[in-house]
C-alpha positions in Angstrom: 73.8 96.4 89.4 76.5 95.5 86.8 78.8 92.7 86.7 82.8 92.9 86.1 85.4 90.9 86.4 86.9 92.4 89.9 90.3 91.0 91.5 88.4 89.3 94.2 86.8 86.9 91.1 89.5 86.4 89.2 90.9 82.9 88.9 94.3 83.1 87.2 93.2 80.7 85.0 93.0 82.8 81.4 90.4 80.5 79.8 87.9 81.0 82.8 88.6 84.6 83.5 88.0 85.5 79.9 84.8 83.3 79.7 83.6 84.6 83.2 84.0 88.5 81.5 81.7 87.2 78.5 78.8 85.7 80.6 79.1 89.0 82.7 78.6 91.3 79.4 75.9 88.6 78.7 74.3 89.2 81.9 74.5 93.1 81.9 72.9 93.0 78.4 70.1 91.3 79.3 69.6 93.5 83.1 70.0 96.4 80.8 67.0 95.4 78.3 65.2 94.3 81.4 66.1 98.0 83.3 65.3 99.6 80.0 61.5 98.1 79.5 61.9 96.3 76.6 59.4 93.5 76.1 60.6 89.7 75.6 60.8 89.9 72.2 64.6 92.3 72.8 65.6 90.1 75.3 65.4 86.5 74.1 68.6 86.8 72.4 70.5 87.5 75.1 68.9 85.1 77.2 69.2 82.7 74.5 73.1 83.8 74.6 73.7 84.0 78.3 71.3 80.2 78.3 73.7 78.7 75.7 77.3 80.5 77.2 76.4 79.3 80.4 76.4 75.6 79.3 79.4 75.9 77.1 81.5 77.3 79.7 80.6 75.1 82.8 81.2 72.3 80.4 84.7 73.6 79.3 85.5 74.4 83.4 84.6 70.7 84.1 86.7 69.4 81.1 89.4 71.6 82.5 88.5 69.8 86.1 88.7 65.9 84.1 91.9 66.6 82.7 93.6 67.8 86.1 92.0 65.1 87.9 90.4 68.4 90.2 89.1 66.3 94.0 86.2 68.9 94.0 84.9 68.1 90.5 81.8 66.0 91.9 80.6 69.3 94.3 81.7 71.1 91.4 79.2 69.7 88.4 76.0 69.2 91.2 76.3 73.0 91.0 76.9 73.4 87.2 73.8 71.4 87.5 71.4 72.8 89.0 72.4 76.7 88.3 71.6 75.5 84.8 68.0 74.2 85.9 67.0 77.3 87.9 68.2 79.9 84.9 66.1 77.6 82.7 63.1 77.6 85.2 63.5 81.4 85.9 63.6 82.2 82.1 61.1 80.5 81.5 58.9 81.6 83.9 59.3 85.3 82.4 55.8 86.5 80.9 55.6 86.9 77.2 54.8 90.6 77.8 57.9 91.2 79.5 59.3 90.4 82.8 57.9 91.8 86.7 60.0 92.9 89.3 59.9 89.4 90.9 61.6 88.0 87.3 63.9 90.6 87.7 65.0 90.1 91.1 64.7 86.4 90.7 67.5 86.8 88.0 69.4 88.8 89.8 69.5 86.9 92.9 70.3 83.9 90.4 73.5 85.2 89.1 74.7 86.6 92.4 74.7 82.6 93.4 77.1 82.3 90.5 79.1 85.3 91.2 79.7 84.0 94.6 80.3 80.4 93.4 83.2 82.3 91.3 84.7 84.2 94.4 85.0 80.7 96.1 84.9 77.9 94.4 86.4 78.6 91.0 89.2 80.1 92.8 89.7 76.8 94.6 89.7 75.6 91.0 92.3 78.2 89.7 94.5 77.5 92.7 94.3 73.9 91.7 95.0 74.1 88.1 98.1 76.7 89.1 99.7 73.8 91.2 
């Protein structure tokens, strides 16, 4: 499955749209050298990259949150949270020679928590920062 920026996920806000679009080309880079066979060694850059982008932009959407006094921003940063400790558990229970179906799936399942943490809550967020 690949990941785009659909109507139904965007936020309004131009700073989060155009970061969400990045961690989704991250993402589909990495399913694609997962899809493709390619051992571990083609896909730690892009998990390096989608590891790194992941806390740069949650901590740019909670700056945003600060600044705009947001009333969800506590709810908001649990999730930040712990979505960054399950992609670091997840990646780093990928095998050296490559990941399994499980890994796969596990990841997958992973970022379709984010994609619908996007469709609801970051939309609250937009709607907030619009106001």
């Amino acid at each position: 499955m690949r990941y785009e920026l659909t109507k139904d996920l965007e936020t309004g806000n131009f700073i989060i749209d155009g970061e969400h679009k990045e961690l989704f080309r991250a993402v589909n880079a990495l399913m694609d050298a997962c899809s493709n066979g390619q051992g571990r060694a083609s896909m730690e850059p892009a998990i390096k990259f989608l590891i790194d982008y992941v806390d740069k932009h949650f901590s740019h959407e909670e700056d945003l949150q600060m600044k705009a006094k947001y009333p969800n921003f506590p709810g908001h940063k649990q999730f930040h949270e712990g979505y960054k400790r399950r992609l670091n558990e997840i990646v780093g229970n990928i095998p050296d020679e490559g990941p399994s179906m499980a890994d796969l799936s596990n990841l997958n399942m992973h970022i379709g928590a984010l994609v619908s943490h996007i469709r609801t809550e970051d939309k609250k967020l937009g709607a907030f920062l619009k106001q």
